[in-house]
C-alpha positions as CSV (number, residue, x, y, z in Angstrom):
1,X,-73.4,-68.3,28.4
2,X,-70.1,-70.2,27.3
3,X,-68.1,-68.2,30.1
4,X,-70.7,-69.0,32.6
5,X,-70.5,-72.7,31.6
6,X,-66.7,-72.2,32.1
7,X,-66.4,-70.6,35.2
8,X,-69.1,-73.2,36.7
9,X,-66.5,-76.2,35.6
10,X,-63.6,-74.2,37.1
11,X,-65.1,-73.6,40.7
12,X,-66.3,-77.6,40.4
13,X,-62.8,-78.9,39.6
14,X,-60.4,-76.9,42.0
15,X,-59.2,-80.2,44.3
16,X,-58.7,-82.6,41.0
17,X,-55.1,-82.5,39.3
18,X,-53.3,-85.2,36.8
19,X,-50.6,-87.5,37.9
20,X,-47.7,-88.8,35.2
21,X,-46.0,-91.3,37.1
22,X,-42.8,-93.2,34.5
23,X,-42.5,-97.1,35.9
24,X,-39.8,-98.0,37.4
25,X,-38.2,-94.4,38.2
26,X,-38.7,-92.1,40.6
27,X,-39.9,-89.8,38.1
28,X,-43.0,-87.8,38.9
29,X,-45.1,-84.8,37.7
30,X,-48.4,-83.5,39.1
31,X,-50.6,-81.0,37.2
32,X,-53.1,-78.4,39.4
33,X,-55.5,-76.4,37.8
34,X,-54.1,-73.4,36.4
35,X,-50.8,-74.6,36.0
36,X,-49.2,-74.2,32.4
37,X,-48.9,-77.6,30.3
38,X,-47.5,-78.6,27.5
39,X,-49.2,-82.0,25.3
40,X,-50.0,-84.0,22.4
41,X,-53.3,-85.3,21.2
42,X,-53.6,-86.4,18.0
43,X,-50.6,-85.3,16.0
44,X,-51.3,-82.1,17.6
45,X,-49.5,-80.2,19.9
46,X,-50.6,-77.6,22.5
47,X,-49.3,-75.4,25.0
48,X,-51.2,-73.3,27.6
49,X,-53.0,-72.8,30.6
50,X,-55.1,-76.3,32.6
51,X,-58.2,-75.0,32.9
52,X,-60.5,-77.8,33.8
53,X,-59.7,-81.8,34.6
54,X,-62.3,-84.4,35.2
55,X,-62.1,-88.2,35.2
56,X,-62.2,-88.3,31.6
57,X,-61.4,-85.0,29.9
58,X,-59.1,-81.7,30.1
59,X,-59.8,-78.3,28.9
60,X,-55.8,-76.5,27.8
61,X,-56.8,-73.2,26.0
62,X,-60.3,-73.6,25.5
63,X,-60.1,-77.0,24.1
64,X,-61.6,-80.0,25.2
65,X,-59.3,-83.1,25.2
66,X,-60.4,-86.6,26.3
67,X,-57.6,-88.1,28.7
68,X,-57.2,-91.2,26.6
69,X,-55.8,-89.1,23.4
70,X,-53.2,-87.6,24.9
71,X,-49.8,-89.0,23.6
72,X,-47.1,-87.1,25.1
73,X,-46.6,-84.3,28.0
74,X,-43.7,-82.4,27.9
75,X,-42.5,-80.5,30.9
76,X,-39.7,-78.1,31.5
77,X,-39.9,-76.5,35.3
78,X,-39.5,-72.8,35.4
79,X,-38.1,-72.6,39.1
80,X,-35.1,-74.7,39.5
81,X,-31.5,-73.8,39.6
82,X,-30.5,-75.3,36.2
83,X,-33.4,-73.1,34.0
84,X,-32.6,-70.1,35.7
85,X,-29.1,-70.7,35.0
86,X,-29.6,-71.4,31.3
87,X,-31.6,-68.1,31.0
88,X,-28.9,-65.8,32.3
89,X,-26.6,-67.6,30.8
90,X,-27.8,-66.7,27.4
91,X,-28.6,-63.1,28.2
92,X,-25.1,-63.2,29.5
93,X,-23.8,-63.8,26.0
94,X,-25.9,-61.3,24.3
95,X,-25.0,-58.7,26.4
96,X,-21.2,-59.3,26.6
97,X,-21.4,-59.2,22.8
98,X,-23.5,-56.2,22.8
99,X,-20.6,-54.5,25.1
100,X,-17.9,-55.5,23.6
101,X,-19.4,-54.5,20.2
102,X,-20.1,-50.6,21.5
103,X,-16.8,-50.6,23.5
104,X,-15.1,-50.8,20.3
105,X,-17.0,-48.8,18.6
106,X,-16.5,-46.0,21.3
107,X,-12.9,-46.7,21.3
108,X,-12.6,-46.2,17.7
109,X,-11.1,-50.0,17.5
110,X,-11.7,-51.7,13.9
111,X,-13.0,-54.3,13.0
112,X,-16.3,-54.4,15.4
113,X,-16.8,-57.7,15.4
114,X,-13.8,-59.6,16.7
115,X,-13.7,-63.2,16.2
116,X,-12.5,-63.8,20.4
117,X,-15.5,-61.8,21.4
118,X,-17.9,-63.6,18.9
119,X,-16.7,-67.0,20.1
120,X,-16.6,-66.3,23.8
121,X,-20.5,-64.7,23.2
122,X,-21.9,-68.0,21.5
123,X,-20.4,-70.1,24.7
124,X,-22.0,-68.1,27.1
125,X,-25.4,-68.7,24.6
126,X,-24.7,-72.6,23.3
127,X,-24.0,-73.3,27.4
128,X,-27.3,-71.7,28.0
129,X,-29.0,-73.7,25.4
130,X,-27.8,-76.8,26.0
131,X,-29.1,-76.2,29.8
132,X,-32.1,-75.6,28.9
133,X,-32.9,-78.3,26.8
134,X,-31.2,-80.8,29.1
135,X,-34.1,-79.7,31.8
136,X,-37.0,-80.6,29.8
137,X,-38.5,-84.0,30.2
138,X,-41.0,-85.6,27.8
139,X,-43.3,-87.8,29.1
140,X,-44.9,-90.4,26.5
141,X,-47.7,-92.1,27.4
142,X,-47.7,-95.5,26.9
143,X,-47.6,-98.6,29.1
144,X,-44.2,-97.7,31.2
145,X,-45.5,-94.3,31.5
146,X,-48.9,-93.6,32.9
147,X,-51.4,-90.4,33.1
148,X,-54.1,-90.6,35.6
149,X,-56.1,-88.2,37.3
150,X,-56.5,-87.5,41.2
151,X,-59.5,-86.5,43.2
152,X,-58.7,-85.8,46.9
153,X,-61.1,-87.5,49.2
């Protein structure tokens, strides 16, 4: 009965989505249904799927959270250049200190872990980091910062 309830709210919500607009900038996020969000409600964090938006509620993961508790929406894009970058970049230094490691080993080299290849390996992974982290943007609700929800007409 629940998942009937469900899947009639998610066929009756498909054109809605949530608007954070930050005044004075230019910055801007819209929300569709289905897309993956990140908030917090009540001291309470939570990640996961929009399932549902309404004038006056979401539903994120099978919980129902009324529009005027949220406090914070924290967003870090998947597609653009600079996360991708960040992402290879610390694969990049896990691998090169993976190689380097069995090189040396096959080569019969001592010690294994070499203080150059160890320092050049965090670089690759702090750069990656630090990328990463430098993409996402928090969003606090409060009166510079505002979350409303669109309907299409």
């Amino acid at each position: 009965m629940l998942g009937l309830f469900l899947l009639f709210i998610y066929s009756s919500s498909s054109g809605q989505m949530i608007s954070i607009i930050k005044a004075g900038t230019k910055q801007r996020r819209i929300y569709h249904v289905g897309e993956h969000i990140e908030l917090k409600y009540e001291k309470k964090m939570l990640k996961g799927e929009l399932f549902y938006i309404s004038d006056s509620t979401l539903i994120v993961e099978d919980k129902i959270i009324p529009t005027t508790s949220i406090r914070l929406v924290r967003d870090s894009p998947s597609g653009n250049f600079q996360n991708r970058l960040g992402k290879k970049l610390v694969a990049t230094g896990i691998f090169y200190f993976c190689i380097t490691t069995i090189n040396r080993t096959g080569n019969g080299n001592y010690p294994l872990f070499v203080k150059d290849n160890l320092s050049v390996s965090l670089g690759f992974i702090f750069t990656g980091l630090v990328l990463r982290k430098l993409n996402t943007h928090i969003y606090r609700i409060n009166n510079k910062c505002k979350l409303t929800v669109l309907s299409p007409i």
